[in-house]
C-alpha positions as CSV (number, residue, x, y, z in Angstrom):
1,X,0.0,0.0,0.0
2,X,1.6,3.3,-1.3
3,X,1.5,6.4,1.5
4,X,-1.4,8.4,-1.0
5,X,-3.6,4.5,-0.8
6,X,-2.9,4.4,3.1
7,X,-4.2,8.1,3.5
8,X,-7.2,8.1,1.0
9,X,-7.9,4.6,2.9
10,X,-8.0,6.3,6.5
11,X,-10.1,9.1,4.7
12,X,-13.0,6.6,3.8
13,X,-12.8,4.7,6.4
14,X,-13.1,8.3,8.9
15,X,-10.3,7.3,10.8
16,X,-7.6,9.7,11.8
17,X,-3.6,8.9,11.9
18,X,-4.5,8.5,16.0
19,X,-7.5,6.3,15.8
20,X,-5.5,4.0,13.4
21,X,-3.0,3.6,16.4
22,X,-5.5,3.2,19.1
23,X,-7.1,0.3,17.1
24,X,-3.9,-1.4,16.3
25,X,-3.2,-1.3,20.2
26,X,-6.7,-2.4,20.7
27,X,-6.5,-5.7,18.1
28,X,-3.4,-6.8,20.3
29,X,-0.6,-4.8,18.4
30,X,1.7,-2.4,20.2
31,X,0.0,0.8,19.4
32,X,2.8,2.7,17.4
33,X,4.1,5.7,17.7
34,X,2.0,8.9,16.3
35,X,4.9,9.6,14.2
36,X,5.3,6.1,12.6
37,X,2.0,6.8,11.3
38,X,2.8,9.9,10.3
39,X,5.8,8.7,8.4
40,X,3.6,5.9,6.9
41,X,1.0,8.9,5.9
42,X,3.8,11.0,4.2
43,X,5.6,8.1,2.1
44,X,8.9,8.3,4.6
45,X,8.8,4.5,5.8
46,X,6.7,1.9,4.3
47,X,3.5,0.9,5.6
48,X,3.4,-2.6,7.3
49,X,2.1,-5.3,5.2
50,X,-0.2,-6.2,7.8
51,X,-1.3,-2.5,8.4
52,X,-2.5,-2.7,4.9
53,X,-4.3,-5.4,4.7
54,X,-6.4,-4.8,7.8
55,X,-6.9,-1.2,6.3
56,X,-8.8,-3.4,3.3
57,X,-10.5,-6.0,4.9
58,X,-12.3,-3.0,6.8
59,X,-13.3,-1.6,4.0
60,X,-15.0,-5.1,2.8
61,X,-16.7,-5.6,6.0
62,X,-20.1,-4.2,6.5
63,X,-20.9,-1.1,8.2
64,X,-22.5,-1.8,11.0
65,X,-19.8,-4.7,11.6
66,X,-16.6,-1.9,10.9
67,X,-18.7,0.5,12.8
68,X,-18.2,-2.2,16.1
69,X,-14.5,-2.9,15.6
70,X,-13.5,0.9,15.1
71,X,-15.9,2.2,17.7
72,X,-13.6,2.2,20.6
73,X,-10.6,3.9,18.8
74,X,-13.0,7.0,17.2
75,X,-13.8,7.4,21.1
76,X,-10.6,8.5,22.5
């Protein structure tokens, strides 16, 4: 996933750079560092493989379904 996919991903999905990390942290991964996100939003480090993939399986999940399992992390 390129850093202009990863961004216009977050954008449709309504999650910010923040909530990304908060429900990385929350699915059992150590939440990363605001700036690794950043850097992964600007094109300056890679984004995980991993990161990517969960970034598209949310989008193929159903609302009300990716509504539940981003819930917590829009909260904060």
């Amino acid at each position: 996933m390129t850093d202009d996919e990863f961004t216009e991903t977050l954008r449709r999905l309504g999650l910010s750079q923040a909530a990304l990390a908060r429900l990385l942290d929350d699915l059992g991964e150590q939440q990363p560092a605001p700036t690794t996100v950043w850097r992964w939003a600007d094109g300056r480090s890679r984004v995980p493989i991993g990161v990517g993939a969960l970034l598209r399986l949310l989008e193929q999940l159903p609302t009300d379904l990716r509504s539940q399992v981003t819930r917590k992390a829009l909260r904060a």
